[in-house]
C-alpha positions in Angstrom: 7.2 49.0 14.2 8.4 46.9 17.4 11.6 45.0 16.6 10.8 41.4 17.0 12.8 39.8 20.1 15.4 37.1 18.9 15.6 33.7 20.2 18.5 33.6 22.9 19.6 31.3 25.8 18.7 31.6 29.3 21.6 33.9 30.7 23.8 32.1 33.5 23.5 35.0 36.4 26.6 34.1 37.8 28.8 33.9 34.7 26.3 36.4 32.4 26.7 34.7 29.6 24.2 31.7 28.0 23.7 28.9 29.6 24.2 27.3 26.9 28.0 28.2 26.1 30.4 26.5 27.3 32.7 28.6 29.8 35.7 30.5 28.1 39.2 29.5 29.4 41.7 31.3 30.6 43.6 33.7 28.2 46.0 32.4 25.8 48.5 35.5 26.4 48.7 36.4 30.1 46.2 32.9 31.7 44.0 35.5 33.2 40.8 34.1 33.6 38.5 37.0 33.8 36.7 37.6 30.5 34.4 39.4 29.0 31.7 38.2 26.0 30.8 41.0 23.6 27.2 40.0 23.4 25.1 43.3 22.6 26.2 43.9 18.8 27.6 42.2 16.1 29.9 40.4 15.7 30.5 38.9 19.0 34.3 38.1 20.8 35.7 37.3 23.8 38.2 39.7 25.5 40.7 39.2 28.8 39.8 41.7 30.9 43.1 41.3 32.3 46.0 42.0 29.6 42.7 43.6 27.0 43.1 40.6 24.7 40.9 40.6 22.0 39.8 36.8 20.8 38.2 35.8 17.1 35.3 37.5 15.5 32.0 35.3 15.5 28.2 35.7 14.4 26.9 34.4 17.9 28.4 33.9 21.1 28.5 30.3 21.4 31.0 30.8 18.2 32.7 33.5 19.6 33.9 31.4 22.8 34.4 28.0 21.1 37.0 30.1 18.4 38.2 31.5 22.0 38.8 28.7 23.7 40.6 26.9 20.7 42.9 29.7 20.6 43.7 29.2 24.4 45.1 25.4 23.2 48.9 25.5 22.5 50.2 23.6 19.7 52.5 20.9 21.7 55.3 20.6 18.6 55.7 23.9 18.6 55.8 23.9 22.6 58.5 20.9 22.4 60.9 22.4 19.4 61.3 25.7 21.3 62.2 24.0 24.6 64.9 21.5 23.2 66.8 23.5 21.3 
């Protein structure tokens, strides 16, 4: 029996990942900015391509980036306590 196709984004051809997703920011651990989406299976993550970096587990890629690119966001108090003591 054929597998029935799922319902996906138009694939940006430049970036290869859904148009729809927003673009994944630089890594939190070395800034690299070249990444790479695990789309093809389950569950989906973001990875630095640069330092291997592995971001959060997520069902779908638009997920998978957005828990990515919150990750990549410092906290500022812990930022501001390490640099004044």
């Amino acid at each position: 029996m054929p597998r029935k196709p799922r319902d996906s984004a138009a694939i940006d051809p430049l970036r290869g990942f859904p148009v729809s997703v927003q673009p994944p920011r630089p890594c939190p651990f070395c800034g690299g900015s070249e990444v790479w989406i695990n789309s093809d299976v389950d569950p989906k993550f973001v990875v630095c391509k640069e330092c291997l970096a592995f971001g959060p587990n997520a069902p779908t890629v638009k997920q998978a980036v957005e828990r990515w690119n919150k990750r990549t966001t410092p906290p500022r108090a812990n930022t501001a306590a390490a640099t004044s003591g």
